[in-house]
N, C-alpha and C positions, 0 to 999 in steps of 0.2 A: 706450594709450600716453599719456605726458605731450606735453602739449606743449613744444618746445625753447625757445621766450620764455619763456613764463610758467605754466609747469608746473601747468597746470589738465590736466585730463584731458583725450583731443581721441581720439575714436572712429574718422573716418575717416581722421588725417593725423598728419602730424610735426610740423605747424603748425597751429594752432586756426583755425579760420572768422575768430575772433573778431581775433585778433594776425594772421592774412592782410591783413585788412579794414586795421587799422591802422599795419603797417609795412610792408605789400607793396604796396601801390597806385601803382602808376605814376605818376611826373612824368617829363616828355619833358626830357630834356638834350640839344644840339647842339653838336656841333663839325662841322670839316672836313679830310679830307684831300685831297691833290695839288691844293688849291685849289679845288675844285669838288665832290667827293664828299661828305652830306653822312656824318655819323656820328648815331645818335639813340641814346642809353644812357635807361634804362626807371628804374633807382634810385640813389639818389646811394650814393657806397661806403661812409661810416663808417655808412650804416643796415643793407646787407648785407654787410659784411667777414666776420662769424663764419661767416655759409652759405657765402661763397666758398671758404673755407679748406676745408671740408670735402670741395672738388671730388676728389681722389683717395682718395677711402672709398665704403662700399658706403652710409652715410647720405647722401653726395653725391648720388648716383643722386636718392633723394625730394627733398629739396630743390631743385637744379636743374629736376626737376620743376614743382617748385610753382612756382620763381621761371619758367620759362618759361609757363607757364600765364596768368600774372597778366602777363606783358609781348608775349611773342611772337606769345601765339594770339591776345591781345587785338588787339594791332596790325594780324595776318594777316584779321581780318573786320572790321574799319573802314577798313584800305588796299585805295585804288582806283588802277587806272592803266589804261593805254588798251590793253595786249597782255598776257598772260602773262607770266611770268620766274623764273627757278630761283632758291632760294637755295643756298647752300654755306656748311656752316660749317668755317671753318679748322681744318686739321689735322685733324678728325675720327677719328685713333684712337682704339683700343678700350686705355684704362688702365684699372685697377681693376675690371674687368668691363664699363664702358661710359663711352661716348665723352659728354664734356659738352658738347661741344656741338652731337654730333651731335642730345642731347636737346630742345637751342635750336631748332634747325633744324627737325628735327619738328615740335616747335607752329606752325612756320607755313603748314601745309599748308591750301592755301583753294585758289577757282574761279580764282585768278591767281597764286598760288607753286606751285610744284614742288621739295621739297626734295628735292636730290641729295647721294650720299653717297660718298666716297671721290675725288673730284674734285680736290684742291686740299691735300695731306700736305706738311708738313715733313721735304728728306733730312737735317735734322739737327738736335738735339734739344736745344741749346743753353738754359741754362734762365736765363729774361731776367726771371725776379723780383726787383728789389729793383738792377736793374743802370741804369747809364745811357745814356742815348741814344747814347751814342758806343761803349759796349761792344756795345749794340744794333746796330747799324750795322757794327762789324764783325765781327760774327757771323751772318749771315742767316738766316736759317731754308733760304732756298733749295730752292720749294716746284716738288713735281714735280705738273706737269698732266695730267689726264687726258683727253680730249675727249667734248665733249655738245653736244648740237647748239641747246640755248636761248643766244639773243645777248646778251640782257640778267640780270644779274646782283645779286642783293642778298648780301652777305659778313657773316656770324656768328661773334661773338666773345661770349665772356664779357666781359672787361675790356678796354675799351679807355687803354693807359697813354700813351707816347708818342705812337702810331700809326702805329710801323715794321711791324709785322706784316702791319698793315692795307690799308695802303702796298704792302711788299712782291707781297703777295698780290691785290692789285690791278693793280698792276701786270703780275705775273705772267702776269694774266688779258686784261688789253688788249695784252700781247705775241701773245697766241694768236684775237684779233681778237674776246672780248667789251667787255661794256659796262657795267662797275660802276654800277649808278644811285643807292645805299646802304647803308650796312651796317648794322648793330643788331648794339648788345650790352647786356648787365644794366645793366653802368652806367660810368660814365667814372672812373677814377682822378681826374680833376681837383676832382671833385665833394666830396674828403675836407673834411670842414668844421674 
């Protein structure tokens, strides 16, 4: 198959070794939400815009792949903390054949994440592309819980834009007496250059 950059031929992937190495390479971005949580996104978005779009296709599947690969798993064996702790990625339904970020969340399975799945759904489906915070806001996702018995929490996103989702579902979360200590996602809308 071609590569999707730079259409050289790429044997094991949808992405070359070559153009991974050079456009997929993690830089850590920070923000914060409720004041205190923090947020870390892995690549700035005008570098992966074209992969994100693809998220409801069956090429999304490989790709999210590879982008979880180069950030998630990466981050999953160089984070250290003093106890165990689950992650969850938001919403994790099954579109298109597979859940994107359930894919996220998978790569961070280490001796200290446990990623769980189906925890933390939106009951409504409201679609907050391209809207503003204030449409955001009054629409909530309004996420129904499931219960798991780990206290401490890390939260998955693909894009973090405003960070109502984020928000929301954190909150969500210390309504039912966990303990958000981060979230990760590909990368921060702020980041558009």
């Amino acid at each position: 198959m071609r590569c999707m950059m730079c259409e050289r031929w790429s044997i094991f992937s949808h992405i070359c070794t070559a153009c991974q190495n050079e456009f997929l390479s993690p830089s850590l971005y920070k923000r914060k939400i409720l004041g205190s949580i923090p947020v870390y996104s892995f690549f700035s978005y005008s570098d992966i815009e074209p992969l994100l779009l693809t998220k409801h296709t069956d090429l999304g599947y490989y790709l999210y792949t590879i982008m979880a690969r180069r950030s998630m798993e990466h981050f999953a064996k160089e984070w250290s903390y003093e106890t165990k702790v689950a992650s969850i990625g938001i919403d994790d339904h099954v579109r298109s054949g597979y859940a994107h970020t359930a894919i996220l969340n998978r790569a961070l399975k280490s001796p200290l994440i446990t990623p769980l799945y189906g925890k933390l759904r939106a009951t409504k489906q409201h679609k907050y592309a391209g809207k503003s915070v204030e449409e955001r806001l009054a629409n909530p996702r309004d996420f129904q819980y499931v219960s798991f018995s780990e206290k401490e929490v890390i939260l998955v996103d693909d894009i973090v834009t405003t960070g109502t989702t984020l928000t929301e579902a954190a909150e969500t979360l210390h309504a039912q007496g966990k303990r958000v200590i981060l979230c990760l996602t590909l990368t921060d809308a702020q980041t558009k250059d």
